[in-house]
ROMI-681457 format. One line per field, with one value per atom (N, C-alpha, C): residue number from 0; residue in three letters; atom name; x, y, z. Coordinates in pm, whole numbers. Atoms other than C-alpha are relative to their C-alpha. Layout:
! residues N
seq [NUM|...]
type [Ala|...]
atom [CA|...]
x [X|...]
y [Y|...]
z [Z|...]
END
This chain:
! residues 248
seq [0|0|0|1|1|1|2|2|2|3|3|3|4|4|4|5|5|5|6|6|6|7|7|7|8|8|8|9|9|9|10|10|10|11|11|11|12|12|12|13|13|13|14|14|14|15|15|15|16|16|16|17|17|17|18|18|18|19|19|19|20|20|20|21|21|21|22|22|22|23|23|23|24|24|24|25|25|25|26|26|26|27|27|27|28|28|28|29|29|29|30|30|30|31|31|31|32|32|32|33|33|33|34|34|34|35|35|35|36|36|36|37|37|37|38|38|38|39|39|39|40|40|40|41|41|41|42|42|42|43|43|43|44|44|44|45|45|45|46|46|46|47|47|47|48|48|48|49|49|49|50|50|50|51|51|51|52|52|52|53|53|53|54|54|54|55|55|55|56|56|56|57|57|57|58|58|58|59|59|59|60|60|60|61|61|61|62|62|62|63|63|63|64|64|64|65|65|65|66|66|66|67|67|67|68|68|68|69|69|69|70|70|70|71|71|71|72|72|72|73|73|73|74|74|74|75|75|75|76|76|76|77|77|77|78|78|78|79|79|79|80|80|80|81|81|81|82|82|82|83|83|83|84|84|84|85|85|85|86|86|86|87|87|87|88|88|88|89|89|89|90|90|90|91|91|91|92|92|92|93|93|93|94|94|94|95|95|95|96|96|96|97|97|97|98|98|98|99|99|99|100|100|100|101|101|101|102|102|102|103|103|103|104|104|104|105|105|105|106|106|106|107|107|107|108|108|108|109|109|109|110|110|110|111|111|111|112|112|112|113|113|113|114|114|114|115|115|115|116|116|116|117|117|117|118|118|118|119|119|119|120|120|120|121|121|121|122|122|122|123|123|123|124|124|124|125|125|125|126|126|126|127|127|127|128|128|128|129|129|129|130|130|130|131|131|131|132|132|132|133|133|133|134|134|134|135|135|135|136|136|136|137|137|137|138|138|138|139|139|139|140|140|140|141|141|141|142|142|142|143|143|143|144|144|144|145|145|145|146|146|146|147|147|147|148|148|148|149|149|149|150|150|150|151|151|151|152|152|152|153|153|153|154|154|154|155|155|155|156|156|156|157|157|157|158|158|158|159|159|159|160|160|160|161|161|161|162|162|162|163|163|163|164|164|164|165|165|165|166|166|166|167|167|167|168|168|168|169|169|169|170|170|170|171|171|171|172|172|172|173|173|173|174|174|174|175|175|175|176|176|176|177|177|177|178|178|178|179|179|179|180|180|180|181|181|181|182|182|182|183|183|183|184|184|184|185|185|185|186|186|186|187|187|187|188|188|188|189|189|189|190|190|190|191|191|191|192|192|192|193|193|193|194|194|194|195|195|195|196|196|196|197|197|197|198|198|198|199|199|199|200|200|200|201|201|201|202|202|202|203|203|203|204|204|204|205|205|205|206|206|206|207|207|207|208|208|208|209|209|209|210|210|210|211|211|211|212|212|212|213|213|213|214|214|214|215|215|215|216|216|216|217|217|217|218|218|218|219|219|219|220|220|220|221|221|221|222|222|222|223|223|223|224|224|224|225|225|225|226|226|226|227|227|227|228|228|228|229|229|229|230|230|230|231|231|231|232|232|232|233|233|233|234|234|234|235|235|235|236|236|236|237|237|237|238|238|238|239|239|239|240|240|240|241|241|241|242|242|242|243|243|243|244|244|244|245|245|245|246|246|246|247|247|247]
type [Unk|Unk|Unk|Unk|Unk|Unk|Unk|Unk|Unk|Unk|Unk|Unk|Unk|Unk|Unk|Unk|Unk|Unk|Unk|Unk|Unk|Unk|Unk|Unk|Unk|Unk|Unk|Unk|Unk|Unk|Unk|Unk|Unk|Unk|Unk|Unk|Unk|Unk|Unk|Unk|Unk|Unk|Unk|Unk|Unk|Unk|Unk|Unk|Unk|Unk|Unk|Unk|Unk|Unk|Unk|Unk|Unk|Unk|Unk|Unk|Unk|Unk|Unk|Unk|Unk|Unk|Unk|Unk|Unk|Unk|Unk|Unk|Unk|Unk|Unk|Unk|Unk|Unk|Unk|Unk|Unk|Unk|Unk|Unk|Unk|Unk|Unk|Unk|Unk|Unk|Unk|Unk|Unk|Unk|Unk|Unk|Unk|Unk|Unk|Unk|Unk|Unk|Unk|Unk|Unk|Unk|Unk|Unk|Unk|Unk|Unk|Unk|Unk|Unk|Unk|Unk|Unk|Unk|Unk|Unk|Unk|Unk|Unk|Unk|Unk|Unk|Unk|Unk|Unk|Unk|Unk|Unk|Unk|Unk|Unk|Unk|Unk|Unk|Unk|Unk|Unk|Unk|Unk|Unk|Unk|Unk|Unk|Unk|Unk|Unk|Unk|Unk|Unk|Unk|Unk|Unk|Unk|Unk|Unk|Unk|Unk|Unk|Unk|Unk|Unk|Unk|Unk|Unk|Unk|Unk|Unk|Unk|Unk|Unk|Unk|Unk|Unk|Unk|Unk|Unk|Unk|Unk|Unk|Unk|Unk|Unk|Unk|Unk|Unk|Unk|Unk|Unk|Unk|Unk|Unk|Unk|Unk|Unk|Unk|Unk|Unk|Unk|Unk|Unk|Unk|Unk|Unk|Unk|Unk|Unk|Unk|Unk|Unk|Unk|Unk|Unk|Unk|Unk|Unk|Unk|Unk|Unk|Unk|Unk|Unk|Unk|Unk|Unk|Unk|Unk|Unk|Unk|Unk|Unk|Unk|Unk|Unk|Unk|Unk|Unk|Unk|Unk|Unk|Unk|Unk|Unk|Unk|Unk|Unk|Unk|Unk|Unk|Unk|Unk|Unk|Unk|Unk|Unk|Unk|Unk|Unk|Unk|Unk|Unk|Unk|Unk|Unk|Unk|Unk|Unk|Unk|Unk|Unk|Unk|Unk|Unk|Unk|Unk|Unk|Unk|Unk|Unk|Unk|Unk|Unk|Unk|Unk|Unk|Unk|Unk|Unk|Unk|Unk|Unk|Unk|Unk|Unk|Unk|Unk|Unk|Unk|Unk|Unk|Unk|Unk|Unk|Unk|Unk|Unk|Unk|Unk|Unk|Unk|Unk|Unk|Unk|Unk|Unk|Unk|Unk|Unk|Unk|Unk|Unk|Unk|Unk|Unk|Unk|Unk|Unk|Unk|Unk|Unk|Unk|Unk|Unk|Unk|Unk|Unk|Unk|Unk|Unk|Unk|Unk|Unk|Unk|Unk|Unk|Unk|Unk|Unk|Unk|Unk|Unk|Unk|Unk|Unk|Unk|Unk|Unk|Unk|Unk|Unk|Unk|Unk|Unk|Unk|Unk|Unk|Unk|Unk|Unk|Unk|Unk|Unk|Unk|Unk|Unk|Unk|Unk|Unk|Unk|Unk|Unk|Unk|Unk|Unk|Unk|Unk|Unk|Unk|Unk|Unk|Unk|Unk|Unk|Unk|Unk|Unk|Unk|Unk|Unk|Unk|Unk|Unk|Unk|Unk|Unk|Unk|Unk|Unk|Unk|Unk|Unk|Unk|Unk|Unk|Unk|Unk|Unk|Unk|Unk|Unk|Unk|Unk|Unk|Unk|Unk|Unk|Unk|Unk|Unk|Unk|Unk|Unk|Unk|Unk|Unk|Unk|Unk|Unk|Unk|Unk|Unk|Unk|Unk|Unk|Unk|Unk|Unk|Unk|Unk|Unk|Unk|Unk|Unk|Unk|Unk|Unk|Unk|Unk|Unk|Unk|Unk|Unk|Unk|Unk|Unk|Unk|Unk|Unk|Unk|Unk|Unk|Unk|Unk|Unk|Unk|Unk|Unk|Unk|Unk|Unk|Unk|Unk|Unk|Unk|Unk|Unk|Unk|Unk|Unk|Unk|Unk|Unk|Unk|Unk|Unk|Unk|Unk|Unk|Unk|Unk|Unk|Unk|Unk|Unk|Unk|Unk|Unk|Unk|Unk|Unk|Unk|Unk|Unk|Unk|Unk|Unk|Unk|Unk|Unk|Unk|Unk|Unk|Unk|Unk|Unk|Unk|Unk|Unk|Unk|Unk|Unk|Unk|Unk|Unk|Unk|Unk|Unk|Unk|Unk|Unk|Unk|Unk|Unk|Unk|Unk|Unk|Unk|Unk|Unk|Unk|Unk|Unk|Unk|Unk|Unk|Unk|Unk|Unk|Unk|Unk|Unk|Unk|Unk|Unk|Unk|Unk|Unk|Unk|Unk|Unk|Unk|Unk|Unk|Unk|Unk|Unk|Unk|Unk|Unk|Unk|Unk|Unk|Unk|Unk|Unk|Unk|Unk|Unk|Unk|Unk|Unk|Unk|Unk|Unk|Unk|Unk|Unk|Unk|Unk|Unk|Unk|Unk|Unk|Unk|Unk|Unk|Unk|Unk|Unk|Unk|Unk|Unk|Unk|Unk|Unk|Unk|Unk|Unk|Unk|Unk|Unk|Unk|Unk|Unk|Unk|Unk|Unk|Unk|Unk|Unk|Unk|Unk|Unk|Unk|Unk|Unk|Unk|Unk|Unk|Unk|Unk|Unk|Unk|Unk|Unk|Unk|Unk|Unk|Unk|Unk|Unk|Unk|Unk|Unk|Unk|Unk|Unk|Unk|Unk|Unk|Unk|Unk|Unk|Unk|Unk|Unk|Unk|Unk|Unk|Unk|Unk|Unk|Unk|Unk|Unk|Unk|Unk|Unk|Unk|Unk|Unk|Unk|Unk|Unk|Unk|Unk|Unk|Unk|Unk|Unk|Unk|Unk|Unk|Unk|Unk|Unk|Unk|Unk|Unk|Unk|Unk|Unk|Unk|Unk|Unk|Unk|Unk|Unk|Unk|Unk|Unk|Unk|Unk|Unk|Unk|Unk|Unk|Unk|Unk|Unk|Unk|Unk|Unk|Unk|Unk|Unk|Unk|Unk|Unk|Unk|Unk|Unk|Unk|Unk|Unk|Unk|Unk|Unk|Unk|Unk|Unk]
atom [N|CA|C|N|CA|C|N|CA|C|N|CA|C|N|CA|C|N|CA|C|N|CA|C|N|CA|C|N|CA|C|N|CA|C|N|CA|C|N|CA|C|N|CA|C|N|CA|C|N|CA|C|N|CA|C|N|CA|C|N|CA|C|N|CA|C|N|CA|C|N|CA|C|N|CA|C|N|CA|C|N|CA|C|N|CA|C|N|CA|C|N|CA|C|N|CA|C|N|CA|C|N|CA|C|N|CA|C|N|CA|C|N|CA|C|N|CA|C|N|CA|C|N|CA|C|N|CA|C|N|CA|C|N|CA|C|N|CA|C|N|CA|C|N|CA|C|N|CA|C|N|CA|C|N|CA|C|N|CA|C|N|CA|C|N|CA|C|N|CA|C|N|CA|C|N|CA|C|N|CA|C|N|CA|C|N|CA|C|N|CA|C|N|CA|C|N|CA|C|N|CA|C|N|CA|C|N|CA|C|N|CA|C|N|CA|C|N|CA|C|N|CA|C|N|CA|C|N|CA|C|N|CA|C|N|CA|C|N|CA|C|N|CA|C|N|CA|C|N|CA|C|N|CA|C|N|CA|C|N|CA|C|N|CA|C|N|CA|C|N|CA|C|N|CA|C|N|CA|C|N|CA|C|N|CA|C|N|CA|C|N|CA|C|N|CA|C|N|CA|C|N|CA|C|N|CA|C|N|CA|C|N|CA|C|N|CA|C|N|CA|C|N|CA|C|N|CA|C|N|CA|C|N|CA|C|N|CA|C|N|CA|C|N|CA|C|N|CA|C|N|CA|C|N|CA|C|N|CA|C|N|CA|C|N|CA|C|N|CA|C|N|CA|C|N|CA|C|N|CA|C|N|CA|C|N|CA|C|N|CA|C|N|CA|C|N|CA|C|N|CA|C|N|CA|C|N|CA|C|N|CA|C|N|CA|C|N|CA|C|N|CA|C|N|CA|C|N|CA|C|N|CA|C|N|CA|C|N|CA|C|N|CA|C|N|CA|C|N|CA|C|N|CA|C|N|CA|C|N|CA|C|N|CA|C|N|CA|C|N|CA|C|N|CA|C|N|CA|C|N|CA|C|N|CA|C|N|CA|C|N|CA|C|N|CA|C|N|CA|C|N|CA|C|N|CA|C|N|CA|C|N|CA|C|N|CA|C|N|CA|C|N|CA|C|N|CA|C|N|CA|C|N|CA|C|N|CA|C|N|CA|C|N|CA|C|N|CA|C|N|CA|C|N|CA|C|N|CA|C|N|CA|C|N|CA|C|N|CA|C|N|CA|C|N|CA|C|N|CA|C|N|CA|C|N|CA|C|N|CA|C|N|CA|C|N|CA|C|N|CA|C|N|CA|C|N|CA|C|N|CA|C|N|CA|C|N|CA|C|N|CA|C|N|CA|C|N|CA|C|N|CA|C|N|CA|C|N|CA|C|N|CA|C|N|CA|C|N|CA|C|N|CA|C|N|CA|C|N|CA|C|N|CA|C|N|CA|C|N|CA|C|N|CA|C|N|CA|C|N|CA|C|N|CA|C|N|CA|C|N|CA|C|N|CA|C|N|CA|C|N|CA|C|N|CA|C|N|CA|C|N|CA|C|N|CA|C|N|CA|C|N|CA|C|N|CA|C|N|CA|C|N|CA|C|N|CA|C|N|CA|C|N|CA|C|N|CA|C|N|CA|C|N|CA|C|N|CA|C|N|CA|C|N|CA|C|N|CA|C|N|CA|C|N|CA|C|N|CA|C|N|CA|C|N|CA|C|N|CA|C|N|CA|C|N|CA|C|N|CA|C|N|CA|C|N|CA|C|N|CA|C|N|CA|C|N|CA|C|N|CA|C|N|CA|C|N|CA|C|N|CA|C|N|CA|C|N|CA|C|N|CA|C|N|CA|C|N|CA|C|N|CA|C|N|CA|C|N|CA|C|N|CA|C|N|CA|C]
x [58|-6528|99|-104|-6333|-55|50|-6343|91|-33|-6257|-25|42|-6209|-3|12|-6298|58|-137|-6046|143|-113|-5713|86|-53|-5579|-88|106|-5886|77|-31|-5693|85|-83|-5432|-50|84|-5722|20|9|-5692|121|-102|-5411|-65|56|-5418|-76|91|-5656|78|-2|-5537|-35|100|-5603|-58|15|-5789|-58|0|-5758|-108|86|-6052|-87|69|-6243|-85|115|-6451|-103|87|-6795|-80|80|-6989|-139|121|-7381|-77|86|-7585|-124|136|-7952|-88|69|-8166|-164|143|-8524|-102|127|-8878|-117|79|-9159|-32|-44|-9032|-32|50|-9188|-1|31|-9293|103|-127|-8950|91|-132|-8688|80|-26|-8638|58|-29|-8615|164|-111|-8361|100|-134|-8136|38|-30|-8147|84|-117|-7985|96|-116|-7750|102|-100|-7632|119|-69|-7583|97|-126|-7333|129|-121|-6995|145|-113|-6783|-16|17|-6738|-61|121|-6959|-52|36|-7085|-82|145|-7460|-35|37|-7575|-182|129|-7943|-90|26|-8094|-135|113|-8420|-63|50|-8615|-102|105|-8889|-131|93|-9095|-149|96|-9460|-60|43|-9531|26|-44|-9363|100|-148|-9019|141|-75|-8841|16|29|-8967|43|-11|-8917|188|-209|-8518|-5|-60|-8499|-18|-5|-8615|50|-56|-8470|180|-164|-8128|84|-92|-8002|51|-139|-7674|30|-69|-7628|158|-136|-7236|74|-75|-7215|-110|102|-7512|12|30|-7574|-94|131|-7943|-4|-18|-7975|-154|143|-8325|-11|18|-8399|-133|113|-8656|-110|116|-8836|48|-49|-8841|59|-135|-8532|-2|-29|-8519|135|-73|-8304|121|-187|-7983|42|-56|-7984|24|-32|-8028|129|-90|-7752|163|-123|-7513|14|-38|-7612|97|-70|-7500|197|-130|-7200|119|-50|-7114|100|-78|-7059|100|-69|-6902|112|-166|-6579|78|-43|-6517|75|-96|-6282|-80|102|-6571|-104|145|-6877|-107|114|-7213|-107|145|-7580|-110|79|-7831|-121|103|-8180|-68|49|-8459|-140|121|-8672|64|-85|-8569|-69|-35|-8587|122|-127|-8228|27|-14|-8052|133|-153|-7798|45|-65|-7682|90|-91|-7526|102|-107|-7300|141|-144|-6982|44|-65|-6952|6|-59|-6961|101|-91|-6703|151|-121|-6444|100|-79|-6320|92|-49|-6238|108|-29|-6150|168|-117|-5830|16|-82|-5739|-8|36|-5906|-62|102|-6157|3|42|-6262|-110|173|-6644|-10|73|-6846|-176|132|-7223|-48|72|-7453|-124|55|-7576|-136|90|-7946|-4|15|-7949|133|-151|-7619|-78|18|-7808|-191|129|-8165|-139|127|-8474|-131|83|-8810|-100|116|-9145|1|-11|-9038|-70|109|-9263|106|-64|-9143|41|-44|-9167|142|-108|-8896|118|-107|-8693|109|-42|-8663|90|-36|-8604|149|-119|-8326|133|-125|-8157|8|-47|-8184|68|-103|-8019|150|-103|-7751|77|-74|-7687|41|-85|-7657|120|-119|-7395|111|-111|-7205|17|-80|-7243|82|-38|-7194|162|-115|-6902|96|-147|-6703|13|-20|-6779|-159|161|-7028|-25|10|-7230|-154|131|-7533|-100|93|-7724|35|-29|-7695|-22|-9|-7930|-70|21|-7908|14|-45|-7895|149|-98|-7609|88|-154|-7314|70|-101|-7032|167|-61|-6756|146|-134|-6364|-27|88|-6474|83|-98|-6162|-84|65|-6355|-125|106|-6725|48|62|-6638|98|-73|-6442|-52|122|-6712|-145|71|-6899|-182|150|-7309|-66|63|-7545|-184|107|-7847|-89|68|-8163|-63|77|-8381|105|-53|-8319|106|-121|-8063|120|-118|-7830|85|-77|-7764|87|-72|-7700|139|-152|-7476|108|-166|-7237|40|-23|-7239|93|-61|-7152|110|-135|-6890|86|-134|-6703|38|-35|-6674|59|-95|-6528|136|-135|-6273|60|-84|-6176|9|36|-6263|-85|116|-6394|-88|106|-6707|4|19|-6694|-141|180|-7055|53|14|-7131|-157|167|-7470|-67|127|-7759|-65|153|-8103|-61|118|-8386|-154|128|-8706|-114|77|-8946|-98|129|-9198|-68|76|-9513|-10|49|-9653|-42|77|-9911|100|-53|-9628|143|-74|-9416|132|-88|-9209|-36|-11|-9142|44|-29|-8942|-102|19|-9139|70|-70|-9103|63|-87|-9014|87|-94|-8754|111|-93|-8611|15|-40|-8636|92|-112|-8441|149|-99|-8190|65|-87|-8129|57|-38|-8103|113|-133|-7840|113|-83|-7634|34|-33|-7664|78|-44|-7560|132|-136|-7277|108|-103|-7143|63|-78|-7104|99|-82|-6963|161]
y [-129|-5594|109|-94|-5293|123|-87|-5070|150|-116|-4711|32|-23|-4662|158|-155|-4334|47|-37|-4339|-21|45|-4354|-119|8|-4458|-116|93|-4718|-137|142|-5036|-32|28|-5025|-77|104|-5153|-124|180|-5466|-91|57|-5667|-87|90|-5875|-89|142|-6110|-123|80|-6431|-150|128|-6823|-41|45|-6967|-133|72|-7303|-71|43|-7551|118|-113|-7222|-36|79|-7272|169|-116|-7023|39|-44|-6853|43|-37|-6821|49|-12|-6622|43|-9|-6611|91|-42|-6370|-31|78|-6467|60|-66|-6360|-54|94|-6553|-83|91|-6837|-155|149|-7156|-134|113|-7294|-66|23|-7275|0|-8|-7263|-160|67|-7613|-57|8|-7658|57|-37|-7433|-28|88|-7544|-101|118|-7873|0|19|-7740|48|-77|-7499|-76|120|-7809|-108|140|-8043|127|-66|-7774|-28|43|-7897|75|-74|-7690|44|-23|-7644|112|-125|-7396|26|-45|-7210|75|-63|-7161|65|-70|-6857|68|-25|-6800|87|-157|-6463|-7|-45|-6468|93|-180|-6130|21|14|-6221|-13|44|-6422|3|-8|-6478|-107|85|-6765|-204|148|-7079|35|-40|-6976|-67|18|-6974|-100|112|-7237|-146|151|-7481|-7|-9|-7344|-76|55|-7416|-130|157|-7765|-92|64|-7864|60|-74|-7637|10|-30|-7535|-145|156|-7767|-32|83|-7890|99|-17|-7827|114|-89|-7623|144|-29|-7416|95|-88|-7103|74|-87|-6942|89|-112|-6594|5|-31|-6411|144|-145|-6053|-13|1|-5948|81|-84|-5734|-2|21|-5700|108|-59|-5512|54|34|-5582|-94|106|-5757|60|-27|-5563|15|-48|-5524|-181|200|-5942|-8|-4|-5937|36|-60|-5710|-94|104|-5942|-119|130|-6231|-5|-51|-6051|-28|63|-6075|-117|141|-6433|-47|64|-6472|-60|29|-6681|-76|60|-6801|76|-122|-6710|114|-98|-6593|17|41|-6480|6|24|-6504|27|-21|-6421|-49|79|-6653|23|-10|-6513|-170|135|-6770|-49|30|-6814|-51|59|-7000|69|-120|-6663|-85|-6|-6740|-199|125|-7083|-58|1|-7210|-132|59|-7448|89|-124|-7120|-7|-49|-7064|-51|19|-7263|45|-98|-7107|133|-125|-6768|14|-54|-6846|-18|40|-6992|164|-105|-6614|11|-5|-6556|-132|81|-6898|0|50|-6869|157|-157|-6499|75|-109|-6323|110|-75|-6173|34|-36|-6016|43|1|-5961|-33|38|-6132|26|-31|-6052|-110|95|-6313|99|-41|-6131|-38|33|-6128|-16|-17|-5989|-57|92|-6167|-121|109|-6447|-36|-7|-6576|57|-84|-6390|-60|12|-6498|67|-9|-6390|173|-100|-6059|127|-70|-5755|121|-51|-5500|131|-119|-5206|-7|52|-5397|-10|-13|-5452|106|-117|-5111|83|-51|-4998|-35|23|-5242|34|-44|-5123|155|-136|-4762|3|12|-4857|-37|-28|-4996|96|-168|-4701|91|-127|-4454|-53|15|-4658|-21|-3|-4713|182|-100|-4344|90|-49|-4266|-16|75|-4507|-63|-3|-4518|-189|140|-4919|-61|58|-5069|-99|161|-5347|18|26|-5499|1|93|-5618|86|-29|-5373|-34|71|-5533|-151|162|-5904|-39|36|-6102|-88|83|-6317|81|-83|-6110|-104|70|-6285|93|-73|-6131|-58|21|-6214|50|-44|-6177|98|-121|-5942|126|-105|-5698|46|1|-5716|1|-99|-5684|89|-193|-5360|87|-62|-5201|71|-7|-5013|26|-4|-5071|60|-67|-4848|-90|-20|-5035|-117|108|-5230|-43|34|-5267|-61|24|-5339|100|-54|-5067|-66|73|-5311|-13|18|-5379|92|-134|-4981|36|-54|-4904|-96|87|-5211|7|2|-5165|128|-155|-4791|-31|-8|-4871|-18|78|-5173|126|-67|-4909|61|-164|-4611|-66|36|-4845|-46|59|-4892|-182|126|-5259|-48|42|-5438|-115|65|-5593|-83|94|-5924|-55|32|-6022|-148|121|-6385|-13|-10|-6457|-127|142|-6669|8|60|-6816|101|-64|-6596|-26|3|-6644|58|-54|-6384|-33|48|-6458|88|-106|-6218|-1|-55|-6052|-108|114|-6326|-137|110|-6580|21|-84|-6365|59|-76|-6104|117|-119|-5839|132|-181|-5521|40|-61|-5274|109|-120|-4926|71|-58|-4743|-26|93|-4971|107|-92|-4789|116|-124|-4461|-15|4|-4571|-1|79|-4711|85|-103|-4434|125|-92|-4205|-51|78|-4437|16|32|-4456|161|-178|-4021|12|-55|-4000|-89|31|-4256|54|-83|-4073|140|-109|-3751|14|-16|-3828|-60]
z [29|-3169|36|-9|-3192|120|-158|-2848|-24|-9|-2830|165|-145|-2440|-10|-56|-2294|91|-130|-1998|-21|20|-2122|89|-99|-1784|56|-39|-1727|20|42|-1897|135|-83|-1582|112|-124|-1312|8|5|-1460|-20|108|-1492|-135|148|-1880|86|13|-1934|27|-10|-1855|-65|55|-1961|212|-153|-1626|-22|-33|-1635|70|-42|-1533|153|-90|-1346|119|-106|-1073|-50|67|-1207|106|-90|-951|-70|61|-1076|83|-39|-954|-77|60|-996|106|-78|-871|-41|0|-791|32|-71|-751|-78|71|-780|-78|115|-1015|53|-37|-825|-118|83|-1126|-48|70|-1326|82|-2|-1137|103|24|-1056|-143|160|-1420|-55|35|-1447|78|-65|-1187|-45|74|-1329|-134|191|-1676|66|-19|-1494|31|-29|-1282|-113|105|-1614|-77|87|-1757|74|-3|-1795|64|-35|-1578|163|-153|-1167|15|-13|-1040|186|-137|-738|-56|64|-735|132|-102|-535|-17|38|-538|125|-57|-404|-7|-58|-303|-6|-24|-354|71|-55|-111|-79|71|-293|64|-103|-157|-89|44|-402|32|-48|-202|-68|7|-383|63|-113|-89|37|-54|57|-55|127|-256|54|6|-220|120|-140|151|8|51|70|-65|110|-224|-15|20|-233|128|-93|107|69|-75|281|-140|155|-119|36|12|-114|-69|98|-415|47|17|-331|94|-130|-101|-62|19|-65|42|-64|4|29|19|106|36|-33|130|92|-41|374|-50|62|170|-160|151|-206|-54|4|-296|-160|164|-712|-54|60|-944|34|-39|-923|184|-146|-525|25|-26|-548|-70|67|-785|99|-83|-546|117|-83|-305|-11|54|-457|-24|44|-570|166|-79|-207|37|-58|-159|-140|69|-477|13|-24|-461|-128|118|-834|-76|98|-1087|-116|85|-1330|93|-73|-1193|-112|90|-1439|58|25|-1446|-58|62|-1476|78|-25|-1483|61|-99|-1266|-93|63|-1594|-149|96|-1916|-160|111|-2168|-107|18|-2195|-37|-1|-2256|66|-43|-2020|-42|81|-2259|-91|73|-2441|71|-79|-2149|44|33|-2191|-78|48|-2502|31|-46|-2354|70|-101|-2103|-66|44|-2340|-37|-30|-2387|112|-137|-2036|1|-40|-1990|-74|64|-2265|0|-30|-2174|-99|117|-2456|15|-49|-2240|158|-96|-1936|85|-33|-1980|-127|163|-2247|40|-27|-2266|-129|103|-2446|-70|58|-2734|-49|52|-2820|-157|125|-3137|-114|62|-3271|-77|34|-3224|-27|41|-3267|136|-77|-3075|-74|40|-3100|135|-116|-2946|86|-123|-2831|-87|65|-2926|-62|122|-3166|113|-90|-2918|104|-60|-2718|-82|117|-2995|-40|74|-3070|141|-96|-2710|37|19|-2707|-77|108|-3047|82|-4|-2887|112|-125|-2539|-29|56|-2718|-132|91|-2964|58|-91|-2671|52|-41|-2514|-112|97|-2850|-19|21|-2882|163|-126|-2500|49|-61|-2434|-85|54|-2767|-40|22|-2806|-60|107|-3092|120|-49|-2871|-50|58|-3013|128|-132|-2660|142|-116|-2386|135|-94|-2179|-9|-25|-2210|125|-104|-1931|100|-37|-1987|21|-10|-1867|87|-68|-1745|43|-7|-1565|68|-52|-1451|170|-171|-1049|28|-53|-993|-35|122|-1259|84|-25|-1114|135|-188|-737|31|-29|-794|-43|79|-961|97|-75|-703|-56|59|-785|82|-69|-657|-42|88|-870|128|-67|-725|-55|85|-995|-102|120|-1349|-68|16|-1361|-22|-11|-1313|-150|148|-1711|-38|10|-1766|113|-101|-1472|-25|-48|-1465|-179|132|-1837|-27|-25|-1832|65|-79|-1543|-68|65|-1729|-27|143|-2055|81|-54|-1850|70|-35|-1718|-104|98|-2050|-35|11|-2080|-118|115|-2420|62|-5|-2406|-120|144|-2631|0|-13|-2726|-118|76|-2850|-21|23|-2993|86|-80|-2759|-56|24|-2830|152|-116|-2643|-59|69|-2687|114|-176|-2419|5|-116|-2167|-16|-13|-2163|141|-117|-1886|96|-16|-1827|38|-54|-1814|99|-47|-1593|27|16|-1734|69|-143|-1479|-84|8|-1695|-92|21|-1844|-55|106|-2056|133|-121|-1717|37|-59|-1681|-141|121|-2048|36|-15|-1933|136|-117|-1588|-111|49|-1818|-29|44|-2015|82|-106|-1719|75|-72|-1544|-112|82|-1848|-1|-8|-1888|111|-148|-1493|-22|-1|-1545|-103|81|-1862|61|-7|-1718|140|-109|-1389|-33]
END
């Protein structure tokens, strides 16, 4: 996709892209109340074909959560559990996580199976052969089902302000799959705790002059009832994070 940076001086943060060689991937997942699923999903994240460091963030669940992790996950080798003591949101679990990262990529793998982490080797093969430096797993690229029209629309208009905000067409502003070169994502200071998280680190990359390559995923959303957490308030944060990071 063709990028128009907005910082002339941005591209220098980074040295080039790179090839990185059998990677080691840092995943984190942030969590809240996912008992049911998120065995499930560890189990696919595990069977993907590539070394990995799984960091799993806790948001102070109150559904056994926790409890399932500290049983089933903590001492595993590859594995470190975080826990907040109070419930924080998705991007403050996220920053957490960001913490311990120690991989060459780091990634984002929601704790509910929206998403498909069978997609996610092909997202990393960018990065992985020095083409890239963030790839985001495109919704609308690729196939969407189930998701309500009002969402739809909220999505096409989050990403239209940042194509017109930040100078770079992207279809999917806030998907979940983002994947990032770890140098990239922990120089990126985040202020977010909620679902801000998509808008701000999105906004950041762009102003450092950084293309965003989008590949298309499979999504298919969860309702309320089977528990999806953002909301329309969550769109008007969005667009307010994205205004406050353009003009500063």
């Amino acid at each position: 996709m063709k990028s128009t940076a907005t910082n002339p001086t941005a591209a220098s943060l980074y040295p080039p892209a790179a090839p990185i060689p059998d990677p080691l991937v840092s995943i984190i997942i942030p969590i809240y109340n996912e008992r049911a699923l998120i065995e499930r999903v560890l189990a696919r994240v595990r069977a993907l074909p590539f070394r990995k460091q799984l960091i799993l963030v806790d948001d102070h669940s109150v559904d056994g959560t926790y409890e399932l992790l500290m049983e089933k996950e903590a001492g595993k080798a590859d594995t470190i559990v975080e826990r907040h003591d109070v419930n924080c949101g998705k991007g403050f679990a996220i920053r957490t996580g960001l913490k311990r990262a120690t991989g060459d990529i780091v990634l984002i793998q929601d704790a509910d199976l929206e998403y498909q982490p069978e997609d996610l080797p092909r997202l990393l093969v960018p990065i992985i052969e020095g083409k890239a430096i963030v790839v985001y797993g495109s919704r609308f690229m690729g196939t969407v089902k189930r998701m309500k029209f009002a969402n739809r629309v909220g999505n096409f208009l989050l990403a239209w302000i940042v194509s017109l905000l930040f100078g770079q067409r992207i279809t999917d502003e806030a998907t979940a799959y983002k994947i990032f070169r770890r140098d990239v994502i922990q120089s990126i200071p985040l202020e977010c705790r909620r679902f801000e998280f998509c808008p701000e680190v999105t906004a950041k990359v762009l102003k450092r002059g950084v293309t965003i390559t989008e590949l298309p995923v499979s999504f298919e959303a969860r309702t309320w009832e089977e528990g999806k957490k953002i909301g329309w308030r969550d769109f008007i944060t969005a667009v307010r994070v994205l205004l406050k990071c353009r003009i500063r």
